[in-house]
C-alpha positions in Angstrom: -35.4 14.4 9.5 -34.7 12.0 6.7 -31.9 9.7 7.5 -28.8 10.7 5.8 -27.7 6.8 5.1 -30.5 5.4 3.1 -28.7 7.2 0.4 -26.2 4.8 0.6 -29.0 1.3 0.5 -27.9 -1.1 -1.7 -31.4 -1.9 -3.9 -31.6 -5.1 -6.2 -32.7 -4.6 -9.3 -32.6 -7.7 -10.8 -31.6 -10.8 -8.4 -29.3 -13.0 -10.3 -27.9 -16.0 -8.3 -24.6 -18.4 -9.6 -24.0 -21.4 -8.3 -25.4 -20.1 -5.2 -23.3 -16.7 -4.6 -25.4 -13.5 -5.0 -24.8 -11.6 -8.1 -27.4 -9.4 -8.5 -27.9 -6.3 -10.6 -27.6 -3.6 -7.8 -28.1 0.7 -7.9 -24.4 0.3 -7.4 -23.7 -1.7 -10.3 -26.2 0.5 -12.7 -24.1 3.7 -11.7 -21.0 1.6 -12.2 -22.0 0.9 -15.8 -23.2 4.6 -16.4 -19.7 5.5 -15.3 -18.3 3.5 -18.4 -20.9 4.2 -20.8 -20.0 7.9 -19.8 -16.3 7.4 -19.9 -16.5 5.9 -23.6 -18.9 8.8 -25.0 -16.2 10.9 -23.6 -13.3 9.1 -24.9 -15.3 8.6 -28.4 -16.1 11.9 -28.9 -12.5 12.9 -27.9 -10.3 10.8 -30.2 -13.3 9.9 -33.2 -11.8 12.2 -35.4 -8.1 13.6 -34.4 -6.9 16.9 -35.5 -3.5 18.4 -35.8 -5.3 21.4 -34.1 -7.7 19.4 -31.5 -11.1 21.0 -30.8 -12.6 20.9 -26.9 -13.1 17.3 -26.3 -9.9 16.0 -28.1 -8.1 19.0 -25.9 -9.9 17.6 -22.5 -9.0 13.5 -23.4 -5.1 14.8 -24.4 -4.8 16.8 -21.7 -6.1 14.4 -18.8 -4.2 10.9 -20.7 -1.4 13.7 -20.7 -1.8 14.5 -17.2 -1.7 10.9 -16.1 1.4 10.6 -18.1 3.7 12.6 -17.0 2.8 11.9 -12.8 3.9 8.2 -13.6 7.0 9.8 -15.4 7.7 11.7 -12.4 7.6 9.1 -10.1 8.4 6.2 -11.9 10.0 7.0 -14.8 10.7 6.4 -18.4 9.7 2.7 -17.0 6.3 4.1 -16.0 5.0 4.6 -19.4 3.5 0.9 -19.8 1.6 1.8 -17.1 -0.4 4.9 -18.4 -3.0 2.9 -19.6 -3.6 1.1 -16.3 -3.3 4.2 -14.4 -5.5 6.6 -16.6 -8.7 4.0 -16.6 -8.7 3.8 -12.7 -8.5 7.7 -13.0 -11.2 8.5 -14.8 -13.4 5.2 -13.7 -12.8 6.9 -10.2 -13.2 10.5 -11.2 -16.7 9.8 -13.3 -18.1 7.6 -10.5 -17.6 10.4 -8.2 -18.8 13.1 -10.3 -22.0 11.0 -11.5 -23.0 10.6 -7.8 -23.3 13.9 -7.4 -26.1 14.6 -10.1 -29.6 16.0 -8.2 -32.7 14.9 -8.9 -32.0 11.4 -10.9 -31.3 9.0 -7.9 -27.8 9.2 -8.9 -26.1 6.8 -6.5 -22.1 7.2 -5.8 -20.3 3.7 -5.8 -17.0 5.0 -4.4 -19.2 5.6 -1.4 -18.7 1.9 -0.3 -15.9 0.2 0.6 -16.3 -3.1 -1.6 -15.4 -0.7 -4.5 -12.7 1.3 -3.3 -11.6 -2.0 -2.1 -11.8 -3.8 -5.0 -9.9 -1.2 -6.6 -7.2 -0.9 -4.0 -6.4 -4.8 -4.3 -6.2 -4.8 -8.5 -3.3 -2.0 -8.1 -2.1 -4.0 -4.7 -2.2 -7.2 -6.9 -0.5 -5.5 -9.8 2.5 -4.3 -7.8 3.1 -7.7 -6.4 2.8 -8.8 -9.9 5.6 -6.3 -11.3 8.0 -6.7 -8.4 8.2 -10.5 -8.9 8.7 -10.1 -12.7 11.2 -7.3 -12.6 13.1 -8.6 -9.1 12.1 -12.1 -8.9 13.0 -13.1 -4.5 15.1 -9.5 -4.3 11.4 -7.7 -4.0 11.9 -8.1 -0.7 15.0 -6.1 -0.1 12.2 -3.4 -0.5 11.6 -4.3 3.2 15.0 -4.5 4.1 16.5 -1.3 5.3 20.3 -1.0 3.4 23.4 -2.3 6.1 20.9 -2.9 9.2 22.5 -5.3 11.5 20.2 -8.6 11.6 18.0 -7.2 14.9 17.1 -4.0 13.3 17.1 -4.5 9.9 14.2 -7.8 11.4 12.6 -5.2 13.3 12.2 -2.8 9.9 11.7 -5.8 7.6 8.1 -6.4 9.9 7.1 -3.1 10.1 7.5 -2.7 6.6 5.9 -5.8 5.7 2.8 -5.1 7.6 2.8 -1.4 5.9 2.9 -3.0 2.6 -0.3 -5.5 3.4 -2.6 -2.2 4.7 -1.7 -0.3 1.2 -4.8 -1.5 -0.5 -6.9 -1.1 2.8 -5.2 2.7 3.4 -6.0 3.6 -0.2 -9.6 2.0 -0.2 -10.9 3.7 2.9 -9.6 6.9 2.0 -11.8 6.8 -1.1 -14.8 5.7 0.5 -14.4 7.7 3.6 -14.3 11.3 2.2 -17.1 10.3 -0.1 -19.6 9.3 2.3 -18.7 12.1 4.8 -18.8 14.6 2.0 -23.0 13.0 0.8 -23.9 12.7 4.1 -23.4 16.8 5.0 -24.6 17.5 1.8 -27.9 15.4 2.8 -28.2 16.5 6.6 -27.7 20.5 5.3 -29.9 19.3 2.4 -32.8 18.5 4.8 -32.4 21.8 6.9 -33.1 23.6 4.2 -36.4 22.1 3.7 -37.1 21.6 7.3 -36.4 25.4 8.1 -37.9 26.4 4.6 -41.4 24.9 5.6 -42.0 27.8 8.3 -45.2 29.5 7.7 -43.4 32.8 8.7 -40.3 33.9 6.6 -39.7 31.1 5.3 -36.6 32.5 3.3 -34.7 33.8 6.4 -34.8 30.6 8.1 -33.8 28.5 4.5 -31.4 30.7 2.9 -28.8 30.1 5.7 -28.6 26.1 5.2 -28.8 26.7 1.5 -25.8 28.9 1.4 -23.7 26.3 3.0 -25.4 23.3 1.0 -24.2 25.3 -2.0 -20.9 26.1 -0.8 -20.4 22.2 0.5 -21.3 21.0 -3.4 -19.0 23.0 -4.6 -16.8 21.5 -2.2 -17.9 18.4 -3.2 -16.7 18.6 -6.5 -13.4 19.8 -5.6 -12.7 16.7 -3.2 -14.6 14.2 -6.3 -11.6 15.7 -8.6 -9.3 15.3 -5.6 -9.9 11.9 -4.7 -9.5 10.6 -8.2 -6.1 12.2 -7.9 -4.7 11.0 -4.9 -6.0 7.6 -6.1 -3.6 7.4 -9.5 -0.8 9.2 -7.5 -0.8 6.6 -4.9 -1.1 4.1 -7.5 1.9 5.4 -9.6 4.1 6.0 -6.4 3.3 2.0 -5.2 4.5 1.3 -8.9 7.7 3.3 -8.6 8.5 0.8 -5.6 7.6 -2.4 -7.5 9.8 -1.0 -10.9 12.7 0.9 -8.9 13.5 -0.7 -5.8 14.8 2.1 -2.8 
């Protein structure tokens, strides 16, 4: 049985070296770049030539920067607005990678199936929020630790927990990413083998293949469901961290 990981290799292809730090041209960072090429044919088409009455892809680019919108104004608020833009491209940069990785018979390769993207990710939005609160609430971004009339022993106990929560955000929100998308690409590759393992038997070869195939096809349509998924929970994580960096609790 093929192993279900190789699908995951990192392959060079084109070694680039700066100043002595590897920064090669990687699978990974090909399927990166067809996510953006992807993501401005789709915004292109969308908003070339806007309509009063918008045809299909203006509808789908309205409706999706619309959809973005108003999570951030549910939990953040009017405040939330400035951050659309920052919110909406992590979206849909996550939601195409995933989508793109699922693709048959292209080598498509998922880069939200490793942790140095999700994680890269994770510590822009961690590194934004810090950012914000300082801004908006200079030293008092730290009463966001601080649990309201604690006595000095608790409210010490709270303010550590809290701290330490606040440090595994980008690490909570990277491996979430990356771990339902390699779970989800490694059962479709293991079922993917069965069927041709099972399929290769000289004697009704349908019966023993149709079986494995069923659930393959079932777990892509899974699949997709948890690419779409995933790209949510992302931007609502994102826009919920923002609502405690703009509106302290």
């Amino acid at each position: 049985m093929a192993n279900p990981m190789e699908q995951f290799e990192i392959k060079t292809l084109r070694p680039l070296d700066a100043m002595g730090y590897d920064i090669s041209f990687t699978n990974s960072s090909l399927w990166m770049l067809v996510a953006m090429f992807t993501i401005a044919a789709f915004l292109f088409i969308g908003t070339a030539r806007p309509q009063l009455v918008p045809g299909r892809w203006q509808a789908a680019v309205e409706y999706m920067y619309e959809f973005v919108q108003k999570m951030l104004d549910e939990n953040v608020g009017a405040d939330g607005r400035r951050f659309v833009p920052l919110v909406f491209s992590i979206f849909i940069f996550v939601l195409a990678c995933n989508l793109l990785g699922l693709l048959p018979w292209v080598g498509a390769f998922t880069p939200t199936s490793h942790v140095a993207v999700t994680l890269g990710l994770a510590v822009i939005v961690f590194a934004v929020v810090c950012i914000v609160g300082f801004v908006r609430h200079g030293l008092h971004f730290f009463s966001l630790f601080w649990p309201k009339d604690a006595n000095i022993l608790l409210g010490a106990f709270v303010f550590l927990i809290e701290f330490i929560s606040f440090l595994s955000r980008p690490f909570t929100l990277a491996i979430r990413l990356f771990a339902n998308m390699t779970a989800g690409h490694v059962l479709l590759k293991v079922f993917g083998t069965f069927v041709v393992a099972l399929g290769s038997f000289q004697a009704l070869p349908y019966v023993f293949g149709v079986l494995p195939l069923a659930v393959n096809v079932a777990l892509t349509a899974l699949e997709l469901l948890i690419a779409v998924v995933q790209a949510y929970v992302f931007a609502l994580l994102t826009s919920i961290y923002l609502n405690d960096a703009v509106n302290l609790h």
